[in-house]
N, C-alpha and C positions, 0 to 999 in steps of 0.2 A: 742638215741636223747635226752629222759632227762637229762642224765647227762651231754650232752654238753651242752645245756639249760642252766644249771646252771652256765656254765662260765659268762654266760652274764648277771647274778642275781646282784642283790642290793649288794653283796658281794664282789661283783670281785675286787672293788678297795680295798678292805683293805688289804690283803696281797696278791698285783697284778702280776696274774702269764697268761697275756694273751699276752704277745709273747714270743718271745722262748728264751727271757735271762731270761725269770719266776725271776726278782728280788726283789719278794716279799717285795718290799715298799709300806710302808702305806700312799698310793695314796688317800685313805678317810681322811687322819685327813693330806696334804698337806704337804705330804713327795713328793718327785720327785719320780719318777723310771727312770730306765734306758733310757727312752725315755726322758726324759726332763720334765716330764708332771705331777702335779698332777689330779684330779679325777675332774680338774676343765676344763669343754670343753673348747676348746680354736680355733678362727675359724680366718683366715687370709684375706682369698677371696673367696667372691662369684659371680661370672659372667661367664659369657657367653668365650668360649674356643675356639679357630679355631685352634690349633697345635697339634692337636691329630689324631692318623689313620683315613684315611677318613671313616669308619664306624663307627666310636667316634663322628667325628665333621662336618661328611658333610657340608653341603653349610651355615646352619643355627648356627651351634656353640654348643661345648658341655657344659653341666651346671654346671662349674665343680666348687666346697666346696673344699677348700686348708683347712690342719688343722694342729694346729702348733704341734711342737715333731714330731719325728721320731727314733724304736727302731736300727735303724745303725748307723752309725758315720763316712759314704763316706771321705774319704777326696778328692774327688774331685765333692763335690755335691755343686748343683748350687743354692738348695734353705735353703743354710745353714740359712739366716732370719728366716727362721721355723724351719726349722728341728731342727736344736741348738742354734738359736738364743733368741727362746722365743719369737719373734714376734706375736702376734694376742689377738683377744678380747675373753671375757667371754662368753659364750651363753648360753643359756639355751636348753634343746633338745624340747621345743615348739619352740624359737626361730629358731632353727636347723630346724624344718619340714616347718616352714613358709618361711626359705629361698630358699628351693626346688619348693615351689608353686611360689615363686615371679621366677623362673629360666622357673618355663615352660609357666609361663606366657610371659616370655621373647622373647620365640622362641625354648628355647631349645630339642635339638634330644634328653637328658636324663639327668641325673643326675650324675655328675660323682664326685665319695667321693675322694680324693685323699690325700694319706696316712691315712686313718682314725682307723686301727683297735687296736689300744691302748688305741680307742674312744668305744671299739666295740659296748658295753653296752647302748650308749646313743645313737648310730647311728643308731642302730635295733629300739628301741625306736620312733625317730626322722621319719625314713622312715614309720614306721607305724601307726604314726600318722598322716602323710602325706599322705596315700595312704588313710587312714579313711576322709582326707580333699577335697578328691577328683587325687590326683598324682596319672595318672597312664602310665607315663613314667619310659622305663629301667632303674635300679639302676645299675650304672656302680662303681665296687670298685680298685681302680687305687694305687697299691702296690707294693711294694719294691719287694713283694717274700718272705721274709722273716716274716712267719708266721706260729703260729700253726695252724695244722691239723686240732684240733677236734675245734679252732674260725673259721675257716674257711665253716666248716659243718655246724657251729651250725649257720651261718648266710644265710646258704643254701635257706632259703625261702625268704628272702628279697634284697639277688644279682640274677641279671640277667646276668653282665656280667663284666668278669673277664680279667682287663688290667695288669695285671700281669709283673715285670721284672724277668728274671732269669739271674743276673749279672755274676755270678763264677761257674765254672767247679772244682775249685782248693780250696780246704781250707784253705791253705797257701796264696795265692792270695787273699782271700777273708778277712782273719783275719789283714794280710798288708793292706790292702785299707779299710776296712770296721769294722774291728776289731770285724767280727764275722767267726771263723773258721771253723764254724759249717753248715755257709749259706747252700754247695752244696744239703746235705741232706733232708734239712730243706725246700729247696727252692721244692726239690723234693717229699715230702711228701705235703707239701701246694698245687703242682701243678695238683697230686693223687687227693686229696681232691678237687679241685676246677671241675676236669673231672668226679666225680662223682656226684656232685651237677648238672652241666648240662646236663649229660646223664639222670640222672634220673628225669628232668623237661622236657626231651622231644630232646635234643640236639640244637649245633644252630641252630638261626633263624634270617632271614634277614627281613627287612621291603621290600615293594616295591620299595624305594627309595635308599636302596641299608644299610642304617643303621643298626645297628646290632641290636638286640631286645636281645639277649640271646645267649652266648656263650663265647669264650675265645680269649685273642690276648698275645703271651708270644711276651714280647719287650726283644732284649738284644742293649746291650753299647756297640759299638767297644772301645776299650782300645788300646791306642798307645802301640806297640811292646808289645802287649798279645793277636794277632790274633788267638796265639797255643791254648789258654784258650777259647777264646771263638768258634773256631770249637769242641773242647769237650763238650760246652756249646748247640750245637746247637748237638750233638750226645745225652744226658742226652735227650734233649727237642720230640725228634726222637722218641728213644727207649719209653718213656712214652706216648707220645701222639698221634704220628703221623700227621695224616692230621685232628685230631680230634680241631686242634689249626690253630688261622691266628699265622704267624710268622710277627715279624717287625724286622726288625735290621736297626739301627741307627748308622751313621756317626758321629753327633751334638755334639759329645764329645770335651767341650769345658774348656782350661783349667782356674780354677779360681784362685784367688789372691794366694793364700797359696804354691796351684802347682808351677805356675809360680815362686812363688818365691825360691822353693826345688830346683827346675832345675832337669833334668833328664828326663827317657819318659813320662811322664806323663805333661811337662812344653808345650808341643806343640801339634799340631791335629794328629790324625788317619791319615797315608795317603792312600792316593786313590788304594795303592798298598794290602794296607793289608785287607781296606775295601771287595774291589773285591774279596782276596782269600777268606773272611768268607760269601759272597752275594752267591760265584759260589760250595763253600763247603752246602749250605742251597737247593739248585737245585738239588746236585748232590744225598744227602738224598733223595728227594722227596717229598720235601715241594710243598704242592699247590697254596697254598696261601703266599704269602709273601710280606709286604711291606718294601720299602725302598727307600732310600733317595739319593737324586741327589747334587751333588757335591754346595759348597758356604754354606756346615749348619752351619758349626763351630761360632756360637752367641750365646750373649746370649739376644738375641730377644724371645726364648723359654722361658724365663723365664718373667713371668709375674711380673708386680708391686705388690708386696704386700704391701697392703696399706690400709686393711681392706675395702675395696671396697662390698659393698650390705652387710655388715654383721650387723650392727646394724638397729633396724625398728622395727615396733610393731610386737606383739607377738599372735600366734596364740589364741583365747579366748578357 
C-alpha cells in the first residue's frame, strides 16, 4: 500500500503516469497529458443529479462534481465540453471539499466524482478534508473504466462506491472508437482492483432507503450494430465478478454531431432489437441485479449544462 500511496504524492504530476496511457507529461510545470489536463484541477458542475441508477440518485439526487479532461477520446461521447473541450474552472482542492459539503447540504444521497481520476491526487486530498469538515456521505467515483489498478487501490479508503463503465470486449473496437486498444484488459484489471477494495471494507451495503452506501454498479453502452461486443462485454463482467456487481446496461446511446455527420452505424440509435438481445443475454448469465432502460432514452437530456453551476464560492477556512 505504500508504494501505491505514492502515486498519489506531491509528485505524480510531474512526470504523470496515473492512467494507463502513463504519458509522462509534465502536468506540474502546465504541460497537458493525454487527458487534456495540466496539474491545474479544473471542475465543470457541481449539483444535484437525478439520471443515475436509482441507488445513485434515488428520489433526492446524486451530488455529482463533473471534472474537465478525460484520459479516452470516445468519439461518440456526449460530454465532449469536458472531456476535450477544456471547459471548466480552476479550484482549489479546499475549494473541491467545500463543494461536497455545500452538495449534502443540498439534499444529496452522496457525492458522486465523475471522471476525476487524472485528478486523483487532489481528489483523495479534497474528500479528506471534507470528511475532517464533517462529510459523511458515500463517495461515489463515476469512470470510464479505464484505469490503473494500483490508483484505483490506492484510493481504496476514500471510495465507497464504484459507478464503473466497461464499454469494450474487443481491443480493436475499442482503439476505433476510443483510441485505446488496450481498454479490455485495463478495464479488467481496474474492475479486479475495485472488487477487492469492497470486499475487503465489508462488501455491499444498502441504506434502508434502498441507496447504495458501498459497492459496485459496472454500466455498459449498447453500441448500434456491436451487440456481438457487448455480450462479450457482459461474459468478461460474469467471469470476474458475478453477482458480486449491480449490472446497468443502457439503451441512451445517442448519436452526437461528428457521428451523425460520418454516417454509418454509429449515425443512428441502438434498436430495441439488439438492445433485447444484450438485456436477455445479461439474465441468461445470472445477473441478479440489473438495471435498465425502457424504450424513448435516445436524448441528450442526459447530458447536463455545463456551465460551471455551484463551482465557484468561498473556500473552506
Amino acid at each position: 500500500m505504500p508504494a501505491e500511496k505514492d502515486l498519489l504524492g506531491a509528485a505524480a504530476y510531474e512526470r504523470c503516469e496515473l492512467c494507463p496511457r502513463r504519458c509522462r507529461a509534465r502536468r506540474s510545470d502546465g504541460v497537458p497529458g493525454r487527458c487534456g489536463m495540466t496539474s491545474e484541477l479544473r471542475v465543470a458542475r457541481s449539483a444535484l443529479h437525478f439520471w443515475e441508477e436509482p441507488p445513485i440518485s434515488g428520489e433526492s439526487g446524486s451530488g455529482a462534481i463533473f471534472f474537465s479532461g478525460c484520459p479516452l477520446r470516445c468519439v461518440f461521447c456526449q460530454n465532449h465540453e469536458i472531456s476535450s473541450g477544456g471547459f471548466g474552472l480552476p479550484v482549489t482542492t479546499s475549494r473541491l471539499a467545500e463543494m461536497m459539503i455545500e452538495l449534502k447540504a443540498a439534499g444529496a444521497l452522496n457525492i458522486n466524482l465523475v471522471t476525476p481520476l487524472h485528478f486523483a491526487p487532489d481528489v483523495r486530498e479534497a474528500v479528506l478534508l471534507a470528511r475532517g469538515a464533517g462529510l459523511d456521505l458515500p463517495i461515489v467515483c463515476n469512470t470510464s473504466g479505464y484505469e490503473r489498478a494500483d490508483v484505483v487501490r490506492a484510493l481504496a479508503d476514500v471510495v465507497d462506491v464504484w459507478l464503473t463503465d466497461f464499454k469494450y470486449a474487443s481491443g480493436a473496437l475499442a482503439g476505433e472508437l476510443s483510441a485505446a486498444p488496450d481498454y479490455p484488459e485495463v478495464a479488467d484489471e481496474a474492475l479486479a482492483a475495485m472488487l477487492e477494495g469492497v470486499r475487503a471494507a465489508g462488501g455491499r451495503e444498502l441504506a434502508p432507503d434502498g441507496s447504495m452506501r458501498r459497492g459496485i454498479i459496472v454500466r455498459h453502452l449498447v453500441l448500434p450494430s456491436h451487440a456481438d461486443d457487448s455480450l462479450a462485454v457482459l461474459d468478461r463482467v460474469w467471469d470476474l465478478a458475478r453477482n458480486e456487481v449491480d449490472l446497468s446496461i443502457m439503451n441512451q446511446y445517442t448519436p452526437n454531431e461528428a457521428c451523425r455527420r460520418a454516417g454509418g452505424p454509429l449515425a443512428g440509435p441502438v434498436s430495441d432489437e439488439e438492445y433485447e438481445i444484450v438485456l436477455c443475454h445479461a439474465d441468461d448469465l445470472g445477473f441478479e441485479r440489473i438495471w435498465w432502460q425502457e424504450g424513448g432514452t435516445v436524448s441528450e437530456s442526459f447530458v447536463p449544462a455545463f456551465d460551471a453551476t455551484g463551482v465557484e464560492g468561498p473556500e473552506l477556512g
